[in-house]
C-alpha positions in Angstrom: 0.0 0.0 0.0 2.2 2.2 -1.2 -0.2 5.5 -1.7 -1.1 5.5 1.7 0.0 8.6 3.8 1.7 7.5 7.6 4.5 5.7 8.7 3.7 2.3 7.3 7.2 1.9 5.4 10.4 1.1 6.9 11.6 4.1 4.9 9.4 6.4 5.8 10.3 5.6 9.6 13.6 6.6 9.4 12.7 9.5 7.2 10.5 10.5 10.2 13.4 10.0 13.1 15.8 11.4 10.6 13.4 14.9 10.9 12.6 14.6 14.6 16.8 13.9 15.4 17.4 17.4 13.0 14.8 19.3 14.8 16.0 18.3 18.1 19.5 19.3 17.7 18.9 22.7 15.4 16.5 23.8 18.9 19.6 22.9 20.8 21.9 24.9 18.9 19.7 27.9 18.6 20.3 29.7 21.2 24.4 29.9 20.8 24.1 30.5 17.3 20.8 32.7 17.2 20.4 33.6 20.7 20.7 37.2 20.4 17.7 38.0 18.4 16.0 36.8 21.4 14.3 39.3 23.2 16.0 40.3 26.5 14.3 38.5 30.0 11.1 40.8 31.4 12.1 42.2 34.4 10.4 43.6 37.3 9.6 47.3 37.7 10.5 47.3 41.1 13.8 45.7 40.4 14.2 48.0 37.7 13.7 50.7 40.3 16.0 49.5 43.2 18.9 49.4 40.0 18.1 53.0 38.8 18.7 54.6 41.9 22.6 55.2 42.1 25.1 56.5 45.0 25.4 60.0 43.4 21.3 60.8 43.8 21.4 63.0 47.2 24.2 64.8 45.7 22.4 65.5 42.4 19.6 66.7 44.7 21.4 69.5 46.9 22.8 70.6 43.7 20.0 71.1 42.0 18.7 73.1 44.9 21.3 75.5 44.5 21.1 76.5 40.8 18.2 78.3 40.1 16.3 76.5 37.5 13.6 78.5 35.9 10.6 76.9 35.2 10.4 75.8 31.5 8.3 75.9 29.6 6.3 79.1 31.0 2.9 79.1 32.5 0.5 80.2 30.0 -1.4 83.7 30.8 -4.2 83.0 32.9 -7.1 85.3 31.3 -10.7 84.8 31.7 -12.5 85.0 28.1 -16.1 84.1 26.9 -14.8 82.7 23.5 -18.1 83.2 21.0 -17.0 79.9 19.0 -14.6 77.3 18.4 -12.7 79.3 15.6 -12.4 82.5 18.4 -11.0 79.4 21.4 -8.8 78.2 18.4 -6.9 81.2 17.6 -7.0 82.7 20.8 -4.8 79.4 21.5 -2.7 80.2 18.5 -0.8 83.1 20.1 0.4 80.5 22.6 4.1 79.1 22.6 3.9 75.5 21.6 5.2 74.3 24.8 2.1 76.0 26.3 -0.4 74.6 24.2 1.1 70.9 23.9 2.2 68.8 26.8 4.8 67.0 24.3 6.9 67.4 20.7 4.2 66.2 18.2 6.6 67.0 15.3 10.3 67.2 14.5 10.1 70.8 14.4 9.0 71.1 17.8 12.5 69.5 19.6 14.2 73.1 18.4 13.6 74.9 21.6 11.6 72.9 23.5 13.6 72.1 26.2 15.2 75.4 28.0 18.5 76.6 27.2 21.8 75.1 28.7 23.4 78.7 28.6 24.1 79.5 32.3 26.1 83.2 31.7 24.4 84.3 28.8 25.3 84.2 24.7 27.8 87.1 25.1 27.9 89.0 22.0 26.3 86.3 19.9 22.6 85.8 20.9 19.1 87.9 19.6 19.4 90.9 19.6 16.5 93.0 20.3 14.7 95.5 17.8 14.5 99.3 18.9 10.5 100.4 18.9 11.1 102.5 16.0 12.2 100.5 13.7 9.3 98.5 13.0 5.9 99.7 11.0 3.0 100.6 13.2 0.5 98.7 10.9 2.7 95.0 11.1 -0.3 92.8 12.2 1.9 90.1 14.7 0.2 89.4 18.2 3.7 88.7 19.3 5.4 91.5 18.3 5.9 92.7 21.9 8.4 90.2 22.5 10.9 91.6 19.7 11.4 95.0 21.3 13.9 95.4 24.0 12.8 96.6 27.4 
């Protein structure tokens, strides 16, 4: 009965142990030879936790306490307005720095100035310089435009 399908056939036997003996020794060798595509052991948060928290931490702390961060990104103007629509909320909103009205980047634009600046002394000669009131038309329509003058 040679169209059968099964294990009926001396040859088929050993065809059958032949695959089984391969399979067992490839799973053996796997993880030497393939091991590190293997994702890495789960671990616990808490242990994850204990690890994170190194010697230097207190000292981090107290200096920390001593520099005087300001706080980044600045508090957006608290201002009581009955908006008439969604289109008056919207670009009332608009005026608003980015890191004021998002709590994150939401595009690769936004990771230019979003954190605050490193610079503890200043930018010397080299930072923005500030436009003199005069120099500007009185009809430029920019909500912002009180930032670009010097005080």
């Amino acid at each position: 009965m040679a169209g059968r399908p099964g294990l009926d056939t001396k040859d088929a036997i050993e065809n059958y142990r032949a695959t089984i003996h391969m399979e067992n020794r490839l799973a053996r060798e796997w993880v030497e030879r393939w091991g590190f595509f293997k994702a890495p052991q789960r671990r616990f948060r808490s242990e994850m936790r204990k690890e994170k928290q190194s010697k230097s931490t207190p000292v981090l702390a107290a200096a920390q306490e001593v520099l005087e961060v300001k706080k980044w990104p600045p508090p957006a103007p608290v201002e009581d307005i009955e908006f008439i629509n969604d289109r008056h909320r919207l670009m009332h909103r608009k005026r608003l720095l980015p890191q004021q009205r998002y709590s994150k980047p939401n595009c690769s634009s936004h990771q230019y100035g979003w954190k605050p600046t490193i610079e503890k002394w200043g930018v010397a000669q080299h930072g923005v310089r500030k436009l003199e009131e005069g120099m500007m038309p009185d009809d430029i329509n920019c909500t912002m435009m009180h930032t670009l003058y010097a005080k």
